[in-house]
Structure formats: C-alpha cells, structure tokens
N, C-alpha and C positions, 0 to 999 in steps of 0.2 A: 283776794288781791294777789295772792302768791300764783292761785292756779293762771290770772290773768296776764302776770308777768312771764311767767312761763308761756303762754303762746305769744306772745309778743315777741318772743326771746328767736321763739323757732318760727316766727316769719321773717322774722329781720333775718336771720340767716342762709333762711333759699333764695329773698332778694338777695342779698350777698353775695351768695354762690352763683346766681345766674350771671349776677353783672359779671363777677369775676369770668366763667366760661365763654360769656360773650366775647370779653376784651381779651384772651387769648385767643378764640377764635380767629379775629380781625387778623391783631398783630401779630401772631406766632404762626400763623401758617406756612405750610413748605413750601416751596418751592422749588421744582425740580433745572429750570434752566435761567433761572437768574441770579446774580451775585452781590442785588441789592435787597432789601429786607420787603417783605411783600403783605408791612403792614399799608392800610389805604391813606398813612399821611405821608407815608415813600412815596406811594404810587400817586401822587399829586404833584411830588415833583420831577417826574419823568418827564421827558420833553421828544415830544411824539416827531418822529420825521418827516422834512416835506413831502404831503400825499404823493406827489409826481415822482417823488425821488424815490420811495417807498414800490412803486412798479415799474420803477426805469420807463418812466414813460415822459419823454421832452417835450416843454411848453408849448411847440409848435406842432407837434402830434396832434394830426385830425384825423377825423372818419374821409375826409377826404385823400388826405396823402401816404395817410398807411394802411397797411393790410393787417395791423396789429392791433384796430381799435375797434372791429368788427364786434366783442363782449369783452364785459368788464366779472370775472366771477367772484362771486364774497363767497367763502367758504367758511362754514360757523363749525367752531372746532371748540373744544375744552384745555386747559393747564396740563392738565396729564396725555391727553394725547398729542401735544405737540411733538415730541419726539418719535411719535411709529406713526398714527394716521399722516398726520399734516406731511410729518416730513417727504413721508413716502408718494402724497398727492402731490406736492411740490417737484418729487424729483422725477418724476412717471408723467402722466398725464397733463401737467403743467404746462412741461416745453413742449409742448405741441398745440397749445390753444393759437387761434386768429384773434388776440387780443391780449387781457393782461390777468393776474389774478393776487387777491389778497385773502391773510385769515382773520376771520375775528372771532376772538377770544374776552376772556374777562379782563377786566384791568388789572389785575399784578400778573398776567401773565406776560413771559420774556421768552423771546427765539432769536437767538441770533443767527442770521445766515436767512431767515424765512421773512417775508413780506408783512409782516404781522398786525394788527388794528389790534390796542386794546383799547375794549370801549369803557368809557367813565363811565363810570357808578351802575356795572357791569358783572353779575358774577358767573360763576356756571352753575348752577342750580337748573333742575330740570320741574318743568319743561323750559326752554328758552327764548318764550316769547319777548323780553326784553330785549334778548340778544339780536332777535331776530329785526323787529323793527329799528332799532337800531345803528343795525348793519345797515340797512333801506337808504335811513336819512343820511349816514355817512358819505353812501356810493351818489346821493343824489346829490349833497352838496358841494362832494369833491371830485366827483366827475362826473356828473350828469350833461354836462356839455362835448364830454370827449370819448363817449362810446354810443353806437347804436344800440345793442341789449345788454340787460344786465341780468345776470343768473342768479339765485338763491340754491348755494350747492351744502350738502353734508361732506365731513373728513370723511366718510365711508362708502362714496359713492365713485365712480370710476368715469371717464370723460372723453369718450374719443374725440379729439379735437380736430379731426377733417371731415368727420362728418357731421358735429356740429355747426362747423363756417357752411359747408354746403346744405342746411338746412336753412339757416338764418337768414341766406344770401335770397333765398327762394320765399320769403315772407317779406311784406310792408312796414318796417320798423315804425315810420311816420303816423301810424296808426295806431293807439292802444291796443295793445295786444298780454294776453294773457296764457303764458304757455305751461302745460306742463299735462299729468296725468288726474282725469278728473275723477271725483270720488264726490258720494253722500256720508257716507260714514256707515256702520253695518246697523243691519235692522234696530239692533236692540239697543244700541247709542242713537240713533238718526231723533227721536225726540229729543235727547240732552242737547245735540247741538244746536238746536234753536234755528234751522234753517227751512226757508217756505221753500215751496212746491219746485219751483223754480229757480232754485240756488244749488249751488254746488261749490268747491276748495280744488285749488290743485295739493297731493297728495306732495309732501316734501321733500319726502326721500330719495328718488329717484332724480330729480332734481327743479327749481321750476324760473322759467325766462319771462324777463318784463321788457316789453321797448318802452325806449326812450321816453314815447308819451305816455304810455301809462305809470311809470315811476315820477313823473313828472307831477302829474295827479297825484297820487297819492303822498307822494316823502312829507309834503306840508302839515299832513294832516294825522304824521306818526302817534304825537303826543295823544291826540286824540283817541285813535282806536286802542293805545293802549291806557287808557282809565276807560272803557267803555268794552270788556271782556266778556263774553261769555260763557265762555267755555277754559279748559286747561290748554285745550289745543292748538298747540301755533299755527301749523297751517291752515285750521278751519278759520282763524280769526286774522288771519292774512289776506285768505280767499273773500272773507266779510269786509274787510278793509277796502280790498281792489274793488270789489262790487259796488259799494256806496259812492266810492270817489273817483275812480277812473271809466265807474259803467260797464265795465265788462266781467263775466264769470269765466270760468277755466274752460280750456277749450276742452268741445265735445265731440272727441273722435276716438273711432278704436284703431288707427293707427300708432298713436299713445299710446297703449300699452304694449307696442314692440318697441320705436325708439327711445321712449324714454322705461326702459323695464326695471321693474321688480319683483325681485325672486323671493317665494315666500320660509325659502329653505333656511333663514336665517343665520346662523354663523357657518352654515356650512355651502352658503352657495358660492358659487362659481371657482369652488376648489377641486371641482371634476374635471372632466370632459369639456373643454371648449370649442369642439367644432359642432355646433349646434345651430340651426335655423335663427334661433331666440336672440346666441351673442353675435353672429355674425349683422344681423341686421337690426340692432341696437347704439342709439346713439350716449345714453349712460347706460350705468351698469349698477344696484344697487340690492343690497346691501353688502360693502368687501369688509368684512369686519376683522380679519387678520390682515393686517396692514403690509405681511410679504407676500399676501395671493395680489396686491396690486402690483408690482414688481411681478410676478407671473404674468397676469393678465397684459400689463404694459410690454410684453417682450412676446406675447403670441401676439396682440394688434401691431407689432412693427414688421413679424412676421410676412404678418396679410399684407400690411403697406410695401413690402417690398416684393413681394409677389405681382400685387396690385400693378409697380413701379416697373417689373419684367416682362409683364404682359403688356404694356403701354409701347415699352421700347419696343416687343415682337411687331406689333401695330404700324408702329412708326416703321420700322424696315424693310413691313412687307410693302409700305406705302411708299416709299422710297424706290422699293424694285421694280412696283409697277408702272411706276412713273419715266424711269430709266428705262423698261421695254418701251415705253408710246413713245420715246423721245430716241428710240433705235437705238440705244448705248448697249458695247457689247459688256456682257456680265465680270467681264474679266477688267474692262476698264472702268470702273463703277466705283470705286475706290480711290480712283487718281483724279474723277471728275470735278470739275472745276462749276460753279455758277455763276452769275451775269457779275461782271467787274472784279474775277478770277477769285472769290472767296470759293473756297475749299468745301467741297460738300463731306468730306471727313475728315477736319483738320489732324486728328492724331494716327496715326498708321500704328501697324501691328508692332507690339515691343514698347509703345511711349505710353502715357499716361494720359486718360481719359482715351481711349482705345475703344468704340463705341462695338463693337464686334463683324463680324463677317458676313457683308451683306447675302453674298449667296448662299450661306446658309438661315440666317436668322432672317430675311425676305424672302425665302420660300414660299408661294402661295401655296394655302388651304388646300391641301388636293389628296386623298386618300390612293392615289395614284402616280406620286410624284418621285414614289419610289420605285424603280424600275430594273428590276434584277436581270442582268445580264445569261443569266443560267441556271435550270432547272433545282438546282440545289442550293439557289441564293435566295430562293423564294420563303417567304417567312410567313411562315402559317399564323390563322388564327384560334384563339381559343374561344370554346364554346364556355359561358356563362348561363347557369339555371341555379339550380337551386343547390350545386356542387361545379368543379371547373372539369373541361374536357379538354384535353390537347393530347395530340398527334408524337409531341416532339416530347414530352415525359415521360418520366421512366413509372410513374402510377397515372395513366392514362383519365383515370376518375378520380378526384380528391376533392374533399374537402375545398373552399376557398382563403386562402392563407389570410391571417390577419394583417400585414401590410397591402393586399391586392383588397380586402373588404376596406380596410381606409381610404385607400386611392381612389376606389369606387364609388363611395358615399361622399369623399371632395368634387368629385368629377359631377357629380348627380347634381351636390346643391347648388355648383355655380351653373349647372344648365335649368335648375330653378328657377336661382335669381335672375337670370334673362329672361325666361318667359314669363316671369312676374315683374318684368321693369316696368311696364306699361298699365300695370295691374287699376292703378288708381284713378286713371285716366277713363280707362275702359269699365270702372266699376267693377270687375270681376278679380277675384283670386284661384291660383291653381295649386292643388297640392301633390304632394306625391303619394302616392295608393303603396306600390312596390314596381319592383324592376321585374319583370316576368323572363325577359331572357336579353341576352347580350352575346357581341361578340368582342374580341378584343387582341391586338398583335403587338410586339414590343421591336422596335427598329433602333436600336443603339445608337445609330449614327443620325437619327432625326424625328423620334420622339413613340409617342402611343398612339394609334387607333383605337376612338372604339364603334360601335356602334351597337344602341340601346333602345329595346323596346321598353317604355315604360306604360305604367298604368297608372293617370292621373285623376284627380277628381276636380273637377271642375265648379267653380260655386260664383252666379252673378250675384250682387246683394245691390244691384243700381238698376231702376226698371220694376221688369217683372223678374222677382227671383224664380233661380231654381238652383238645382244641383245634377248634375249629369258623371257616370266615369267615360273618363274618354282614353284613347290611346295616341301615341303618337313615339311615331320613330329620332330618334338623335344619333346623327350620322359627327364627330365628334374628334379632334385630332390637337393633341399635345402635343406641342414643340418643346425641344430639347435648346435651352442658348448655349451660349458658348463657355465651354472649359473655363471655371476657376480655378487658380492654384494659391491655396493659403497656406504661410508658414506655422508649424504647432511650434513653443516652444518646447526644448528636449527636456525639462526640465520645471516644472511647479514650486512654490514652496510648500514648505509640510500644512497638513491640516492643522487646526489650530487645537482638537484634541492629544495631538503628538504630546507624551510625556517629557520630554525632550525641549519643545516649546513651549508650556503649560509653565517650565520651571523659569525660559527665560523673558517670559510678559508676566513676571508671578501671577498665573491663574487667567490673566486674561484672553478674551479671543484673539487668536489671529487676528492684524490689521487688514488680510484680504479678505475675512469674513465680514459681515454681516454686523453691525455695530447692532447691541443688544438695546432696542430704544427703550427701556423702561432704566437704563441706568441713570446716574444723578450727572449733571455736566463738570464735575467736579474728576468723574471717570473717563470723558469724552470730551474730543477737542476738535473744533473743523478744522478744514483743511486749511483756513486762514483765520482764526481764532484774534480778530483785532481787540476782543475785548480784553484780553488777558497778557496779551503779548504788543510789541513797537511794529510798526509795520517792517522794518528788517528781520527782527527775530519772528516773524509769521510766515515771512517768505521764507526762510532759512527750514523752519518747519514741515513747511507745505512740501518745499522739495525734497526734505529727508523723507518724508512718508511715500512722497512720491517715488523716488527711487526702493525705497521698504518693497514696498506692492509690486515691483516690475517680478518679470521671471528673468533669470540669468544673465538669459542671452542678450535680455534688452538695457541691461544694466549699463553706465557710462565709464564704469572702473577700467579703464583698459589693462588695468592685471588680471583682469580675470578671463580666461577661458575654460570654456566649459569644456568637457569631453563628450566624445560621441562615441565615433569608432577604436578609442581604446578601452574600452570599458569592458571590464571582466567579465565572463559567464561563468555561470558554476553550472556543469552538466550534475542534474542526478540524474544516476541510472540505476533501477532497483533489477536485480537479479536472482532468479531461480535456477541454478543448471542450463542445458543449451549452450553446452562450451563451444560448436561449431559455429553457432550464429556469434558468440560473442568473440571470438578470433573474428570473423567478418567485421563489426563494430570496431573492434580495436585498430584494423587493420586502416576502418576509414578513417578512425579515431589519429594514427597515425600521421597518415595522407595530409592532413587538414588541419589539425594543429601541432603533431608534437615536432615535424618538420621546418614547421615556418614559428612566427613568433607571433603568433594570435593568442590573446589573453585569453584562455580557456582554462578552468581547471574540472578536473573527472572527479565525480567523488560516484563511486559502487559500491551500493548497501548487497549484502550479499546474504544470500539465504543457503542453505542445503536442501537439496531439493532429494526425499527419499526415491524417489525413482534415480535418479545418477547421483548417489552420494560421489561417487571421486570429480565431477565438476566443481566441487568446492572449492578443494588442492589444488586442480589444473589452472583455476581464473586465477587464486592467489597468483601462481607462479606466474603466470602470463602477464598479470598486473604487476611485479613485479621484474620482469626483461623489459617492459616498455621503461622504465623508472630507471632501471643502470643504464637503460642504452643509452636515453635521452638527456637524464640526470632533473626532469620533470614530474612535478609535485604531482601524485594522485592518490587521493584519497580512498581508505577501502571502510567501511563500517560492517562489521561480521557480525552478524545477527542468529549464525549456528543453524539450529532446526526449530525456531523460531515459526509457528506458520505464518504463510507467506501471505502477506495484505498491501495494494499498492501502496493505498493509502498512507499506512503506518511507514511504509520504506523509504518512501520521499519525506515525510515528516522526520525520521529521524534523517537523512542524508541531511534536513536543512539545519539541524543542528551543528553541523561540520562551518556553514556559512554565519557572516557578521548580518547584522540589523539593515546593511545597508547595499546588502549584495543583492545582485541579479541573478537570478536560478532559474534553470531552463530543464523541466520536467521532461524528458525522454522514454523512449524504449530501445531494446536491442535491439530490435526488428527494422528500427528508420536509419535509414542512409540520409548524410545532408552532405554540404560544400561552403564553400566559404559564401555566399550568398545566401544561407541561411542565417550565419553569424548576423550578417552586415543588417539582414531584416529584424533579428531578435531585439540587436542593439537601437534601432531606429522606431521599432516599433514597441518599442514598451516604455512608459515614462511614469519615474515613482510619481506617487499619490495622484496620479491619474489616468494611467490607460496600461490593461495586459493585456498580452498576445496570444489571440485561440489561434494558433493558425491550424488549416484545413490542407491537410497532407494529401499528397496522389498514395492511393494504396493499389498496391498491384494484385489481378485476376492471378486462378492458378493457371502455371504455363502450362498444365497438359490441355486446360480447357483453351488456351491460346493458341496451342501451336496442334492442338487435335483435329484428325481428320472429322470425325462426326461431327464439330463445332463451327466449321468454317466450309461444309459445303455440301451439295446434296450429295447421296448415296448413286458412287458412277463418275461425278466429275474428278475434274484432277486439280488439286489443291496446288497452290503457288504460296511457298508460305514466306515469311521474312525471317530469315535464321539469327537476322540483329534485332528483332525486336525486345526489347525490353530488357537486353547484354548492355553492360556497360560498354560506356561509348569514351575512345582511350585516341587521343587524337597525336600525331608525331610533327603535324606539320610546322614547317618552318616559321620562326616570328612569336611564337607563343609564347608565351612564359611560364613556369612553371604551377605560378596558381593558376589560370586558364586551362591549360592540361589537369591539372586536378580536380579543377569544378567539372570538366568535360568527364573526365573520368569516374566521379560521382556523380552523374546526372542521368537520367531515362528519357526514352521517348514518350511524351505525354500524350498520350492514344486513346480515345474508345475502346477501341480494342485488346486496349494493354492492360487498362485501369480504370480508378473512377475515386474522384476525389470525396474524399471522406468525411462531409458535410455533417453527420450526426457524431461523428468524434469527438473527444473534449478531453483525452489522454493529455496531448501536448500542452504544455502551457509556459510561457517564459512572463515571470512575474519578480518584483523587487520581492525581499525578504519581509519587511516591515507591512508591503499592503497583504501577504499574504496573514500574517496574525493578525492586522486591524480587522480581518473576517473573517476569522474565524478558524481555518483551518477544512483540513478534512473532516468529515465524520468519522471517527475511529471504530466506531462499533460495525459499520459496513466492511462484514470478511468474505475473501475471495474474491473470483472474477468480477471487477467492473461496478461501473455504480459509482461510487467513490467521485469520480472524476466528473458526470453530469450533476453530484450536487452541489462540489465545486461552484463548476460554470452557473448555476441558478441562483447561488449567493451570491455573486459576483455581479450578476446581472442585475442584483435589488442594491445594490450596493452603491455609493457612489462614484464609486470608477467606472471609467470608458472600458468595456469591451471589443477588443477590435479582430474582427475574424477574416479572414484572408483568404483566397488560395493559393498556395505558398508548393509551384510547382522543385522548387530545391530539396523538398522534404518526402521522400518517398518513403514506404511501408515495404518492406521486400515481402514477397508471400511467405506465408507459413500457415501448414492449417491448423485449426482450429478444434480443438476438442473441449466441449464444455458438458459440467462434472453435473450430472443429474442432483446431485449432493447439495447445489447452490438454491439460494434462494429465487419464488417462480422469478421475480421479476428478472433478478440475474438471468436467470437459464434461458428465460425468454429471449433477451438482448442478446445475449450469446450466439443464442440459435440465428438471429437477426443478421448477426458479423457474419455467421459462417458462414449464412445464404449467400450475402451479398458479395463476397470476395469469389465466390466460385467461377461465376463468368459475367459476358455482358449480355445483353435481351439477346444480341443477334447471336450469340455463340447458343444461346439458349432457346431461340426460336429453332437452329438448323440443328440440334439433335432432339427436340422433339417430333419434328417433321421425319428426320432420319429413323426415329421411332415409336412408329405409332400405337404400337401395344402400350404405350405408358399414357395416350391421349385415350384411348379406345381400349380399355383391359376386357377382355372377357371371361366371360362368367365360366367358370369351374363345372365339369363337363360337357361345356359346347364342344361341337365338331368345327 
C-alpha cells in the first residue's frame, strides 16, 4: 500500500509540473515589441484594425482606378523577427510594390509602425502550415475583391516591385492561375509526400502568386485542407490544396527558376557580388537571411532603376533631336521651341529646377563618328583589348586590364546580352556568352565610350528541333556621358557611434544615425512617432528632435551655428633628416604662404640628426628659430637626436604635438605648395569620413630636361625653354599679393617637365582621431618607404572615403634618389621604381637611346 502510494505521489506531480510549465508558457511569455501582456486572454482583447486602414488602402480603391491594386502580398514573418526581417521588408522593397502589403504573424505578436495580421489561435511554431492557410482565408475575405493577385511571400525573401507589375500585367489574372517555382520534392522524400505522377507544389521560398480566381477557389475550403494533412510541409500541402480546388498545379516552366530564384548558398547568399546574370534578371531574391543584406540589395536595384531611368531620358532626347531635324529646327533653337498652342517643349531652362538637360548633347545620335577632331592631335586613339590592354597613349604600352576597365566591361557585355536575349522566348532560343576574344575601346570625355566587341556566343534552340551551335558576332557599342551633376557633401559628419566620446553621452548606445540594433527590446527603441507611448504633440516634438539629431551641421535650422570651412587649422608635419639647403628652400615657401599672411597653419618638425651632416641639426634649430622672433609665430620642433630615422615613427610622434580633433597634413621637404593647396586640404578632408591622398606633380631631373641628348637627335639644334620648370614670379599690375605668391610657387605642368605621381601615398591630410580609429602606421617598417602604402591600404578597407586627386598646387622639386642596398628587397625594389621614374619622360628617353646605340646594340667583347 505504501509502495502504491508512493507512485501515485510521483504522478500527481509531473501532472502538476506539466500543467504548471504549460500555463507559464501561455501567460509568461516575452514579448519583444508590445507593452501589453502576451498572455492569449490579453490577446483576445486586442482590437485588430480596419483591414483597409491597416494598408492605407480607401474604400473606393479598385483594380480599376488604381495602379496600387495590381497585388495584394501576405508576408508570413515570426514575433522575434518583426524588428530586422519584417521591418527591413517593409522599409526596402515594400514602397516599391504596384499594390499593397501586410505581415502575418501569431496572435500576441505587436509592431507598431508595421502593417501587421495577428492571426487568432495562431502561434509561430514551425512548420507554419496554420499560419499559412490562414493568411489565405484572411486576404480572401478582406480583400479578395480589391486586388487582382495575391502573393504568399517569406520575411527573407527580397521583391523587386517593377518587375514584378510588369510581369503580372503580361498574365490573365481572370483565369486560375498558379505561380511560382515548381518542385516534386528530392528523390528520397518524393514517396513521403504522397504526390502521383502528375502533381507537383510551388516551392515557398522564393515566393508564390495566386489570381484572383484561383484564391477564390480555394480560401472556402481552408479549414478543410488543414484537417486533411499529409505531410509536415506547407507548401507541398498548399500546392495539394490549389490542385483539388482551383484545378490547377504550379506552373511548369524553366523560366521560374530565373525570376522567381533561389540561391542554394544559404545565409550566405546574395552577400557578394551582385552584378550577375541570375540577380540582374530576377524577379524575387531568396533566401536574405541578414536582414541588412536587404538594405544592400534594395539600394543596388535603385541603382539599376536609375540607370534604367538615364538611359530612357538618353532615348527620349535623341528622339526629340531627331524629330527637330525632320521638322528643320535649327539645334541652337531647340530649347526655346515652342509646340502646337505655345506649350514649351522644355519648360525649365538651364539654372531652374527640373532642367531636363542639353539637348545637343544628350540627343546626339548613335554614331561612332560623331566625334570629329579638328586636328591630327585631337584624334583619340583606340585601345586594343585581348587577353591584356594595348594602347598607343600609355606609359606601359602592354598591361594587364585594370579592375575598374574589367568591371565596365562585363556591365557593357551583360546588357548587350540582355538585348539579344529580349526576344529569346518568343523565338525559343537562348544566347549565352562563350568569352570576349578581342575588343577595341576609346574614351572621349566630352561624350562618352566606344566600344567595339568581338564576342564568342553559344547559341542553344530548345523550341523545334534542338541544337547548339558557337556562333560569333560583332557589337559595335557606344556610351553616352549625360550631363554634369553637381552635389553638395556636407563639410562635416557626426562622429561614429564607436567614438568614446559618444559611447559616454548615449550611455553605451548606437549612434541615432546608425543602424538601430533590431534584436533590442522596444523598451530601448522608439519610432520616429511612437503614438503608443507618447500624446500626439509630444511625438511630434520627438520626431523633430531626432530629426534635427541626424542632420549634419550645415543642414541644421540653429541659425547660431556656423560651421567652419576655410579657417580651420592645419597642422603641417614635417619629419626631417639633414638637407639643410632643401629645408631653407621649405621654409622659405613656408614663409611666402603662411607666416606672411594669417592662414591658420601651424609647423611642427620632428627632427633627426642625420650622421652624414651632423651640424644640420644645429643649423635647422637656428633657422626654426629666426623664423619664430621674426614672425612671433608658433612652430613646433620635436628633437628626436640620432634616433634612426623612420617616417613612419616621425609623423607619429609630430602627432602627438596635435589635439584629437586637429587636422594634420603629412608632408616632405622636397613639396613646394601655395595657398590653393591649403584651400584643397581643408575642403577636401572631412572628420569621420573622407582623407586626402592627393596625387602630386613630381618633377624630372632638369639635366635630363634641359639635355641635349634628350630633346633632339645627334646634329639638330636644340631650342630649349630656359623658364621651364623656374618659378614663375609675376609683377603685373592688379594682383595682389596672395596671387603673386600662388604664381610664385607654382610650375609649369608639362610632359616634359613632370609626371604626376599616381603610385605615391607619402602625402596625406587626415583628422587626428580617424587616423587612431585605424590604426596608425606600422612601427616596425624601418627605413625608406613602405610605411605610407600600408597606410593608404588600411584606409581603403576602412570605412572612410578616400579621395585621390591630382592636386597640380603640390609639386615634388627633383632631388635624386639614392637607395641603401641595406633596405628591405621590397623597399629597395620600390626605391629603385622612384629613381627610374623621376629621371625622365619616354621621349627624353626615347631620344638618347636613339642618340646611343651602343646601349640598344652592345657588342660583344673583342669584335672589330
């Protein structure tokens, strides 16, 4: 009796225990965006809002009189990800549908701000056959009369909305129709799902479209297929569903699995590379399971929509010009032309708003010939393309094809694809690309690219009698250039939201112009009109503080505030080894340029002793010191003794001398600048988002300049230019005295003088703070060079803008070059790379090896 009492004991207690676990389950569960209790006798008394009012969609709204009733999309989402999927479909891909869209979710979930269905007696338990049919009967009985299709979409799926309307518009809605990607299920399931010879499911994921009549059909008869299940799987028992009641199965086409695609790469697709055949001509996109690759994704398809949108206007203008020649208007009055009952055929003129552009040049017809150089040396060659680039007009004749010309190239290819596959479907046949065998290709500044492509295609009919054939064919090819943008940057960002700075005054939280973290609880997060927590006054009041929060500076409404531009401080570092004659020259322009005038400059020179001229140490002192009593102007020296000399380490310590908040402009003795260097450093560098590589002119040596062997054959008489590459010192009347000094630090920018220093990465003008958010120099790289290219590499993985320029104010005066066998190879190599290239230019270099041909032709050691 005792042992029986004892099990009695310990069953009455795991009932107990269950019941108990149950009824916390129910009632105690979390809830991340609602502020009422999310047990289900709360969520019985929510009071769901009007369906119409829930998609902003008005009573009188028909498939007749709007363009917005063309699909209706149910988007079946979960409680936990209404905050990153949903929101992020909502804010992406949404506003761009031809119709309307809602989420449905389980019943205690709450979004405020989103569209949302919670369906009764609804959880999110997987799989969500419930959910699913469900949603069906909802869309059927709350708008089945106000859309022509209705979609079955996942939160993780992606939706371009122009080309879905122009798909929909091109199909019979009045027809049962069953759209989506058809599938049997894989070998080794295809018996479990119970489906004969002749059935098939559209696959889910990717997404799948019912008209009108066939949700018609089927919504009645929801209850039904779900007590009559066969399987776990929703879409197989959805595809069962449609089949029974509306009579039709998924459609059977391999065009389906391009626009409706899915990528088998799972969390990691579509976070590459999107210029691809697949996403370009895809109407969903599935699976986006990081809910920020949709927000990527949605800002390369607006991309292409605007692309799309410039190429239409090109169209429209050439059609416009040609219409004005048949009608003899001359080109010059084409823009003041009037049409039938004096409306304006360009109501806005150059300078107003909505300024549609310049018909003679953006109506330019198509013509590989339209450009017409007046003179032997205006002619613009082209470049030969194979399997490396050839041109005429570069300084490496044979190279490599650069990674922005290999991009431009494979854009140019696919949309001369998708033209000769526009008709593809019609004609039954598809074309593919083999490879590009050879090309040629010109670049015209003033009115766009040429190209012209041989390619190698493969040709496949699958309508008829098949085959497959390669075929070739030529594309003669020409890119038009529109007209000139000009966008304002703001001078000025707010700090990133890792700033320690900022960190302390959001205690700990992001930045408000970052990125809200959607897995926070809404108790952390507020929208931008938060009616549920706040009076519609204090929401507004809100809205606008944040709103002004997020502007940058300049757009702010405080009329106390301006921002500065061109006073803003530089702090020159210059690291120094001996070379006291070049640094008298530096000082001298150092002078000229700021300690004359009242430009906010300050010098700071880390100074080294350099054992080949120890007394240049003493001499710079001194000399740093007369510029300092004469001027009574602050410059900084840091004495680093016989320290060996590392750039790297020398500007790192000169930036010690600056605040967190300063601008420092990385230098050498060897660069001459003027005040139009200033004016560029300060415009062009903006904290926590863009530094300055600018791209110096470096000067050839003048013997190789102004040398007879260099500049003419063996015989002629040399005319040379005695002012070339002298400073240029102007007296004329009117000037003033910054203009005579910019004159006076300035060069002639010549082929034959120089050549701008494109592989350079010495100079750099950067705020204080973005230079520690990355890190710094490498300290352990000693000696010449290096240093400064790994800079520029961090920099460029970084989140700052890089901005490289050619910045003809910033000259390189010659000096040669001796590098110390002693360095590391990569150094000595690079080394060896500068000395080359500073010696002369091709043609100084063509005309003394011509002038000397024993160095083309050596001969062999005792010939006669």
């Amino acid at each position: 009796m005792a042992r029986r009492s004892k099990w009695m004991h310990l069953v009455a207690g795991v009932v107990a225990g269950l019941t108990l676990g149950v009824f916390l389950k129910l009632c105690l569960r979390p809830s991340s965006r609602t502020s009422i209790e999310a047990c289900p006798q709360s969520a019985r008394s929510y009071v769901a809002p009007d369906p119409l009012a829930l998609i902003d969609l008005k009573p009188d709204e028909t498939v007749q009189n709007s363009n917005r009733t063309l699909v209706f999309v149910g988007v079946m989402t979960a409680e936990q990800y209404l905050d990153s999927r949903a929101k992020a479909v909502y804010e992406t891909w949404a506003q761009d549908l031809p119709g309307r869209i809602a989420f449905f979710s389980s019943e205690v979930s709450r979004a405020p701000g989103l569209p949302l269905v919670p369906l009764r007696n609804v959880d999110d338990s997987y799989p969500p056959q419930k959910k699913s049919f469900m949603m069906l009967l909802y869309m059927y009985e709350k708008y089945g009369d106000k859309f022509e299709w209705f979609m079955r979409a996942d939160d993780d799926v992606y939706v371009r909305g122009d080309k879905l309307g122009e798909f929909l518009r091109s199909v019979d809605s009045r027809k049962p129709q069953f759209i989506g990607q058809a599938g049997r299920g894989t070998t080794a399931e295809r018996d479990a799902l119970a489906l004969d010879y002749n059935e098939n499911f559209c696959m889910g994921g990717p997404g799948v479209l019912f008209s009108r009549e066939t949700l018609r059909r089927v919504a009645p008869h929801v209850k039904y297929c779900l007590k009559h299940l066969y399987t776990t799987h929703e879409d197989v028992e959805l595809g069962r569903c449609v089949a029974k009641f509306a009579g039709v199965s998924c459609t059977w086409s391999y065009d389906m699995q391009m626009i409706l695609h899915h990528n088998s790469s799972g969390s990691a697709a579509y976070t590459g590379r999107l210029k691809k055949r697949e996403v370009h001509r895809a109407i969903t996109l599935h699976p986006v399971k990081d809910h920020r690759q949709m927000y990527r994704l949605h800002s390369y398809f607006k991309n292409l929509r605007i692309q799309e949108l410039r190429e239409r206007s090109l169209d429209l203008h050439r059609d416009i010009a040609s219409a004005m020649h048949e009608l003899q208007v001359a080109p010059e009055a084409v823009p003041d032309y009037e049409l039938a009952g004096g409306v304006p055929l360009f109501p806005a003129k150059i300078g107003e708003p909505g300024y549609l552009g310049d018909n003679s040049i953006l109506g330019a017809p198509i013509d590989l010939n339209r450009y017409k150089p007046s003179k032997v040396d205006d002619i613009v060659t082209y470049d030969y393309i194979s399997k490396s680039i050839y041109s005429v007009s570069h300084s490496n004749p044979k190279r490599r094809i650069e990674t922005p010309l290999k991009e431009a190239l494979d854009d140019v290819i696919r949309e001369v694809m998708e033209i000769i596959n526009a008709p593809s479907r019609q004609r039954g046949r598809v074309i593919d690309l083999n490879e590009l065998l050879y090309g040629y290709m010109r670049l015209q500044p003033l009115h766009g690219v040429d190209h012209v492509l041989d390619l190698l295609l493969k040709y496949r009919r699958y309508r008829g009698k098949k085959m497959t054939a390669a075929v070739r064919r030529h594309a003669y090819l020409q890119q038009s250039f529109t007209g000139m943008e000009i966008r304002e940057l703001p001078m000025g960002d707010p700090p990133p939201f890792e700033d320690p700075a900022i960190l302390g005054k959001h205690d700990g939280k992001a930045y408000p112009n970052d990125y809200d973290d959607f897995d926070e609880s809404s108790q952390q997060q507020n929208s931008f009109l938060d009616f549920g927590k706040l009076n519609v006054r204090e929401a507004f009041e809100n809205g606008l503080m944040k709103l002004q929060n997020n502007l940058p500076n300049v757009l702010k409404w405080d009329t106390d505030f301006e921002y500065p531009i061109y006073d803003r401080r530089i702090h020159f570092i210059l690291p120094l080894a001996g070379r006291q004659e070049i640094f008298a020259r530096f000082m001298k322009n150092y002078e000229d340029i700021v300690l004359k005038s009242d430009e906010a400059v300050t010098l700071i020179v880390v100074l080294y002793i350099d054992v080949k001229s120890p007394l240049d140490y003493s001499h710079a002192e001194s000399l740093i010191d007369h510029y300092k009593d004469m001027y009574g102007k602050e410059i900084k020296v840091v004495l680093m003794g016989s320290t060996t000399f590392s750039r790297g380490a020398a500007l790192t310590e000169g930036l010690k001398e600056c605040s967190n908040d300063d601008l420092v402009f990385f230098i050498d003795v060897d660069m001459m600048f003027n005040y139009e260097t200033l004016r560029r450093i300060r415009i062009n560098t903006i904290k926590y988002n863009q530094v300055y590589f600018p791209i110096v002119f470096s000067e050839y040596n003048p013997e190789v300049v102004n040398g007879e062997d260099y500049n003419k054959f063996k015989g002629e008489t040399l005319a040379t230019n005695d002012d070339l590459g002298k400073y240029v010192v102007s007296s004329e009347n009117g000037k003033s005295d910054r203009e005579i000094a910019n004159l006076k630090y300035s060069k002639v920018i010549d082929d034959d003088y120089g050549y701008f220093r494109q592989y350079g990465f010495g100079i750099l003008s950067i705020y204080k703070c973005d230079f520690e958010r990355v890190g710094g120099f490498d300290l352990s790289i000693k000696g010449w060079g290096l240093e400064d290219v790994h800079l520029f590499e961090t920099l460029i993985k970084s989140n700052l803008t890089v901005y490289r320029v050619a910045d003809n104010s910033l000259v390189h005066i010659f000096h040669s070059v001796d590098c110390d066998k002693n360095l590391e190879s990569s150094q000595f190599i690079m080394c060896l790379g500068t000395k080359a290239s500073t010696y002369g230019s091709e043609k100084h270099m063509v005309y003394y090896m011509l002038n000397h041909p024993e160095l083309l032709w050596p001969q062999e050691k005792g010939a006669s």
